[in-house]
C-alpha positions in Angstrom: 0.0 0.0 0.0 1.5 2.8 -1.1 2.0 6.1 1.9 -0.4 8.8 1.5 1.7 12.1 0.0 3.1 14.5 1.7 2.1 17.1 -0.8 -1.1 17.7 -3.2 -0.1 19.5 -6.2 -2.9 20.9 -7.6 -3.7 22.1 -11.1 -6.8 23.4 -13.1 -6.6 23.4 -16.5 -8.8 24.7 -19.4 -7.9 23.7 -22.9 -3.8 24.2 -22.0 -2.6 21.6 -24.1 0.2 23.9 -25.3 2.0 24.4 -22.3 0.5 21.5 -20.5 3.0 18.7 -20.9 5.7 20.9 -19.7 3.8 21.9 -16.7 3.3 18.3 -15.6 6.5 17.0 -16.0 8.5 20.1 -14.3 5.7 19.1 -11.5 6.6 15.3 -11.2 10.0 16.1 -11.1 10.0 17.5 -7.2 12.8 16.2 -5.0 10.1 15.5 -2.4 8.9 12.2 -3.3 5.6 11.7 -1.7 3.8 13.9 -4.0 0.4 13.2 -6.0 -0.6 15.7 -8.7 -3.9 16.3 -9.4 -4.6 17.8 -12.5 -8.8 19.2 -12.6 -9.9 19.7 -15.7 -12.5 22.0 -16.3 -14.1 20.5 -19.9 -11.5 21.1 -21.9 -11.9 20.8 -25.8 -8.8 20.8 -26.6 -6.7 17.6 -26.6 -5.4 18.5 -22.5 -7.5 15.0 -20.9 -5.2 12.9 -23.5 -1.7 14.8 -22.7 -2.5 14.0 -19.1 -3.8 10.6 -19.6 -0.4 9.5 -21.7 1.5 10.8 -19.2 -0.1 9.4 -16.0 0.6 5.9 -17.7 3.0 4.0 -15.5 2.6 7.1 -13.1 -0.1 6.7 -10.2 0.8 10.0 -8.5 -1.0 11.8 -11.3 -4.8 11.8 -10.3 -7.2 13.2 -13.1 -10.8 14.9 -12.5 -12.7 15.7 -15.9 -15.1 17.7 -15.6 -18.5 17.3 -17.9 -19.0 21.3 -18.2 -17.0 24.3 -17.4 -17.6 25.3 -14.4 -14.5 28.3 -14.1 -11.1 27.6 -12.7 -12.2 27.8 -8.7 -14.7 25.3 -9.3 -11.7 23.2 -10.9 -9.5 23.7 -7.9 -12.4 23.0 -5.1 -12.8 19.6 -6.5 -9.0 19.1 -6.3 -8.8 20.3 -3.1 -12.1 18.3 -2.1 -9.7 15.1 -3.5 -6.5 15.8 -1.9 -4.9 13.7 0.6 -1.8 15.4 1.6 -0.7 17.2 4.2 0.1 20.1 2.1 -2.0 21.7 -0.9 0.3 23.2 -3.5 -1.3 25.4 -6.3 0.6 25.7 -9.5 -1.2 26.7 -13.1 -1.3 24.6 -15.9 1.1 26.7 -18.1 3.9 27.5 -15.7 7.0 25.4 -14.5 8.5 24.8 -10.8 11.9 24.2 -9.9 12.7 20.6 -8.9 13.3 21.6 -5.4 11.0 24.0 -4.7 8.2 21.7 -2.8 10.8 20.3 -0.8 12.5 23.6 -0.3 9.1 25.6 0.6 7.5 23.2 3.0 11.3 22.7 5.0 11.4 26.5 5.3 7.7 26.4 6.3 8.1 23.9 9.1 11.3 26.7 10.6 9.3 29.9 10.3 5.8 28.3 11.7 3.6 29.1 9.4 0.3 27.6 7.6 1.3 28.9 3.8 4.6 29.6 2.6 4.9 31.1 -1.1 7.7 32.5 -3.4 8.7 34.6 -5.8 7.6 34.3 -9.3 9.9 34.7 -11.9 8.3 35.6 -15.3 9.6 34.1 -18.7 8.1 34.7 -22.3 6.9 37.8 -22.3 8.7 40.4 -19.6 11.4 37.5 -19.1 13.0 37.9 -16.2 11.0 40.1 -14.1 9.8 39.1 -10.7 6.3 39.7 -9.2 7.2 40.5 -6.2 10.5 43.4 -7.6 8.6 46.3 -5.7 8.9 45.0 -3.0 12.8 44.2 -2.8 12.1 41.6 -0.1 15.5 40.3 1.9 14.0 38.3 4.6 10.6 36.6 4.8 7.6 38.3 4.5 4.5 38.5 6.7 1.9 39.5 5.4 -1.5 40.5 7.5 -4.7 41.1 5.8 -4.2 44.5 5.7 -0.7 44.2 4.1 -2.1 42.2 1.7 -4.9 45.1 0.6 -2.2 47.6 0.3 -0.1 45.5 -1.8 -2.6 45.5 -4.4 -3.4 49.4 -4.2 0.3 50.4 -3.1 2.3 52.5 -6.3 3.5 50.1 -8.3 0.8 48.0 -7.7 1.8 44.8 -6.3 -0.5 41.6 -7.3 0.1 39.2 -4.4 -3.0 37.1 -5.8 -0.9 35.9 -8.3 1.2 34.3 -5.3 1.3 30.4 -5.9 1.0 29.1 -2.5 1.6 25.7 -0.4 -1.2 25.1 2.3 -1.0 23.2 5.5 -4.6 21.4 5.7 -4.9 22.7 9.1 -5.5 26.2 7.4 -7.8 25.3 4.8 -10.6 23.8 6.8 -13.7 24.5 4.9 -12.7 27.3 2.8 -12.5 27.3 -0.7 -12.7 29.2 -3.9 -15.4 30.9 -5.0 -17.3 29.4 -7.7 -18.9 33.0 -9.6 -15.6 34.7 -10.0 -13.1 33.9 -12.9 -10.7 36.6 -12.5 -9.6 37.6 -8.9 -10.4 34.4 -7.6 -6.9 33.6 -5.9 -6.8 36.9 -4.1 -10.0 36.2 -2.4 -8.9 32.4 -1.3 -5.9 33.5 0.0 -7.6 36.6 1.4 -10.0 34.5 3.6 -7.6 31.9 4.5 -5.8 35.5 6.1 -8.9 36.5 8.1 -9.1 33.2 9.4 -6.1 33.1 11.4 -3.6 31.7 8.6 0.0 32.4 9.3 1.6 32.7 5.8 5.1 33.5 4.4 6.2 35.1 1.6 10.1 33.9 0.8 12.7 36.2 -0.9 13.8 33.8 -3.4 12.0 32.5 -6.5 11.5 29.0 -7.7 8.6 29.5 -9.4 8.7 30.0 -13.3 5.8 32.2 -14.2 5.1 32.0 -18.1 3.6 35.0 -19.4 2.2 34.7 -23.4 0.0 36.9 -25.3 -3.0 35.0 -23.5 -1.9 35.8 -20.1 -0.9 39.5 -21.2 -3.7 41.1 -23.2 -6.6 39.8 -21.0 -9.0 42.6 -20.4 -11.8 42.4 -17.3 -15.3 41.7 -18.9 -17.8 43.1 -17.3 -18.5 39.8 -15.4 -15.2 39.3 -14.5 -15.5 42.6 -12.6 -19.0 42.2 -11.1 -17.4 39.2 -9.3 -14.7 41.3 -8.3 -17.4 43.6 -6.6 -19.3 40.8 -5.2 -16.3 39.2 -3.4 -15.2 43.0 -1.4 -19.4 43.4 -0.9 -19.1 39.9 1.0 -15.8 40.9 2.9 -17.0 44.0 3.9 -20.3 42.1 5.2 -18.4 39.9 6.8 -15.0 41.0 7.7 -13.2 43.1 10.8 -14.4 46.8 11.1 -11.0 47.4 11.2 -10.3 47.0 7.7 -13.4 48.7 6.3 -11.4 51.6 5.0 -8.7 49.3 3.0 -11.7 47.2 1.6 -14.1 50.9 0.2 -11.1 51.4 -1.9 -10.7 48.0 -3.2 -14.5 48.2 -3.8 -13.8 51.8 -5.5 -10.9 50.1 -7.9 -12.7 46.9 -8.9 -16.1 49.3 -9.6 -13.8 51.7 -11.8 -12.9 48.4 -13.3 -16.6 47.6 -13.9 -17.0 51.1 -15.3 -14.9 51.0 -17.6 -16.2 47.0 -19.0 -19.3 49.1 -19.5 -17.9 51.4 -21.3 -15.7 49.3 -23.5 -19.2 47.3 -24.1 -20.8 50.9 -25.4 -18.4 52.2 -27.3 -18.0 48.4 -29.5 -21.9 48.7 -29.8 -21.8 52.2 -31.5 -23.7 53.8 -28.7 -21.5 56.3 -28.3 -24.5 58.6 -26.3 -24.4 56.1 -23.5 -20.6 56.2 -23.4 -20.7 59.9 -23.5 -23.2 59.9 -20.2 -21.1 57.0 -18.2 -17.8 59.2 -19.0 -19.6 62.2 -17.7 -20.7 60.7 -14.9 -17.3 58.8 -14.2 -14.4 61.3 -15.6 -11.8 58.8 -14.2 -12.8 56.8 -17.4 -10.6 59.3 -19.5 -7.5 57.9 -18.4 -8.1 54.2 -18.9 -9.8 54.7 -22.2 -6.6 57.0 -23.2 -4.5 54.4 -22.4 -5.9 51.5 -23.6 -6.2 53.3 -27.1 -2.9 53.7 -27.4 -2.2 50.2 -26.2 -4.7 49.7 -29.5 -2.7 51.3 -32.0 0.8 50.1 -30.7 -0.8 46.4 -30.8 -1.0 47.2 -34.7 2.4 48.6 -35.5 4.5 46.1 -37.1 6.5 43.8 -34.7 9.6 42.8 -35.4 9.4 38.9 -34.7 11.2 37.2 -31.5 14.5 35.9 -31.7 14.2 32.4 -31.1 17.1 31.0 -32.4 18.7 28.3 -31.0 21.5 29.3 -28.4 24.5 26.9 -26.9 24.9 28.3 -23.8 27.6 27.1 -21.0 26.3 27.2 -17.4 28.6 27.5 -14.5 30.3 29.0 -11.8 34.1 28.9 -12.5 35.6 29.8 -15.5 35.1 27.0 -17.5 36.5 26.9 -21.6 33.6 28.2 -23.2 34.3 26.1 -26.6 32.0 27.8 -28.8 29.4 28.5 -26.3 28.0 31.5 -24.6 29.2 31.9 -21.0 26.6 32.4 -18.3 28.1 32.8 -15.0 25.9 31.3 -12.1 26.7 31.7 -8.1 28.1 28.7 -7.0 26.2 27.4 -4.2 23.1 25.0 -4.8 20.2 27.4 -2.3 18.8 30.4 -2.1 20.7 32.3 -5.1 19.7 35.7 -5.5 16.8 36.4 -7.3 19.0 38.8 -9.7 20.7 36.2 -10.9 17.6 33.5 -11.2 16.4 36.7 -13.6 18.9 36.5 -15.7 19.4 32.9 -16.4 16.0 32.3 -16.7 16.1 35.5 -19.5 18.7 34.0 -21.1 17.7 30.5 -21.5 14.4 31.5 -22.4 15.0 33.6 -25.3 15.0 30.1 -27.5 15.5 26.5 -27.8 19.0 26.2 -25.9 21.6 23.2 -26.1 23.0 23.4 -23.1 26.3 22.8 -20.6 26.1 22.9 -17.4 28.9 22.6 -14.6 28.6 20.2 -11.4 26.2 20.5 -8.8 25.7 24.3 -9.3 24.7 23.4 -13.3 22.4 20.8 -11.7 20.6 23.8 -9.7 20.5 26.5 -12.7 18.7 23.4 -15.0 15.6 24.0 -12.4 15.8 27.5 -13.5 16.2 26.8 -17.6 12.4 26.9 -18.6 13.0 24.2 -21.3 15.7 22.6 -23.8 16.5 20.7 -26.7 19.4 19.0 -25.4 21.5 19.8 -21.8 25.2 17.9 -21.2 25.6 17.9 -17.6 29.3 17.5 -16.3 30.0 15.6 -13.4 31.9 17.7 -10.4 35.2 15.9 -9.4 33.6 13.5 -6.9 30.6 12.1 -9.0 27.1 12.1 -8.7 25.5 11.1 -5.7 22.8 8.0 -6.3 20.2 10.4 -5.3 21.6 13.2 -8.0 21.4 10.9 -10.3 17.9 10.2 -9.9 17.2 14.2 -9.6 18.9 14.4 -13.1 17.1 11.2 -14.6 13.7 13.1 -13.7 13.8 16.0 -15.5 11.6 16.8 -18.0 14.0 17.1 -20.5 16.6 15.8 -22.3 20.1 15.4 -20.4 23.3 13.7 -20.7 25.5 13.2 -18.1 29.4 13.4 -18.8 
């Protein structure tokens, strides 16, 4: 019989058959062995339910849900969470990747600091490679955050989004919460929000092992009028509900989301030609000018011509001594095998994601920056001068793509 997991990694998907292969496999690669993925999938039509299936051949960690009809992405994760058996709940999307020891890393530094949810950095690649979510803040230590921390965040100058924050939940903390089910944007905010004003003791670490891919699907979203109804809905409920004392914080979160919803309407007028309506909702809401402004000339830069992205393929050499380059590119990593500094995660992670790489990477160090390589076509890994361990050999026989060991 096998042990019940440690950790329940936990991933909706709708129709991410693109991205979704990578996603799993960067997931089944965690150092932390007692793991089950669970991958809810919200009625795909794409071909997602046989990329999982295929891959959960010979692999009984992976669990699948399919759902008959979409039912939006917290729906997706309550029945994962509903189905989980660990001690932990990990969220991670369906289009992103995770370093091979970030479970492991995140519930060990969990345990130390005492807290019910631990989360990192994200570090973005595609689009804005390189960035980090959390770059405002210029964290150096962990992170706290109280409800009202985590309202400022998202209204602070520059804006912070902290719901974007993949976190790893201790069940004790989760008790009967869950997502709600009539939101599809903001959604993560609000569980994480709730889990807060519960009691919840969460940290927020200053290093980043969690590959955040950003695409043209992720980018040029834009909040429906729906999407920001919900938005409403969920502060109406908190303020309903929630502590007097942050009854200030949450108005102005209402008075952002319901500029938001303002200007859905107005988008919605001006795209039916009713240009009189638009006219009185500007009037009414003069704030509108600014957005509308903006989002116009977002418009007419979408339909400049772009020159297209360098994908080419790049030989890079990983490592942290001076090694003979040999007809590759140099990129110098720290030298330790923890906690690098997110500056230097940034630009690996922008380097090797500009294209299909062939890499070389250097001892255990090389083994570490892999984690951080989001994808290649072919990586030679070179032994340091006392060989692989058996268990680095296993690490480097898991991941999710091609390696050679010299």
């Amino acid at each position: 019989m096998s042990l019940r997991p440690l950790v329940s990694i936990i991933m909706a998907n709708r129709n991410g058959e693109r991205f979704l292969e990578d996603a799993i496999k960067s997931v089944l690669c965690q150092t932390t062995g007692r793991i089950e993925l669970i991958l809810s999938d919200d009625a795909s039509t794409d071909d997602s339910l046989a990329i999982a299936r295929r891959l959960r051949q010979g692999d009984d960690r992976v669990k699948i849900i399919a759902a008959d009809a979409r039912a939006g992405p917290g729906a997706a994760r309550n029945l994962a969470l509903d189905a989980a058996r660990g001690d932990w709940v990990s969220i991670i999307d369906s289009d992103d990747l995770v370093h091979p020891a970030r479970t492991e890393r995140l519930i060990d530094r969990a345990d130390r600091l005492g807290v019910d949810i631990i989360a990192d950095d994200l570090v973005c690649f595609g689009a804005n490679t390189g960035r980090t979510l959390l770059g405002p803040k210029k964290l150096t230590e962990p992170w706290r955050p109280t409800p009202a921390d985590f309202l400022q965040a998202e209204m602070a100058s520059p804006l912070v989004p902290v719901g974007y924050l993949k976190p790893i939940i201790h069940r004790r903390a989760l008790n009967d919460i869950r997502y709600r089910t009539d939101m599809s944007v903001g959604e993560d905010f609000d569980f994480l929000f709730r889990l807060l004003l519960a009691g919840a003791k969460m940290a927020v670490l200053a290093e980043g092992y969690y590959l955040y891919r950003r695409h043209p699907g992720s980018i040029s979203h834009r909040l429906g009028e729906e999407d920001a109804a919900g938005m409403v809905r969920s502060v109406d409920d908190l303020m309903a509900t929630g502590p007097a004392a942050l009854s200030d914080l949450l108005a102005a979160r209402r008075r952002m989301h319901l500029s938001a919803l303002n200007f859905a309407r107005l988008v919605r007028l001006l795209k039916s030609r009713r240009v009189g309506a638009a006219i009185q909702l500007m009037a009414r809401h003069p704030g509108l000018a600014r957005p509308l402004l903006r989002s116009a000339r977002e418009s007419v830069r979408r339909r400049l011509p772009v020159s297209p992205q360098d994908t080419a393929k790049l030989d890079l050499l990983i490592s942290a001594s001076t090694a003979e380059a040999d007809g590759y590119e140099p990129v110098a990593i720290p030298g330790g095998t923890d906690c690098w500094p997110l500056a230097e995660v940034s630009r690996l992670v922008e380097k090797a994601g500009c294209g299909p790489s062939i890499l070389r990477a250097h001892g255990r160090a090389g083994l570490e920056a892999l984690g951080y390589c989001p994808g290649w076509q072919q990586a030679d890994l070179i032994a340091p001068e006392d060989g692989w361990t058996t268990h680095e050999r296993q690490r480097i026989a898991s991941l999710p793509w091609p390696v050679t060991m010299r």
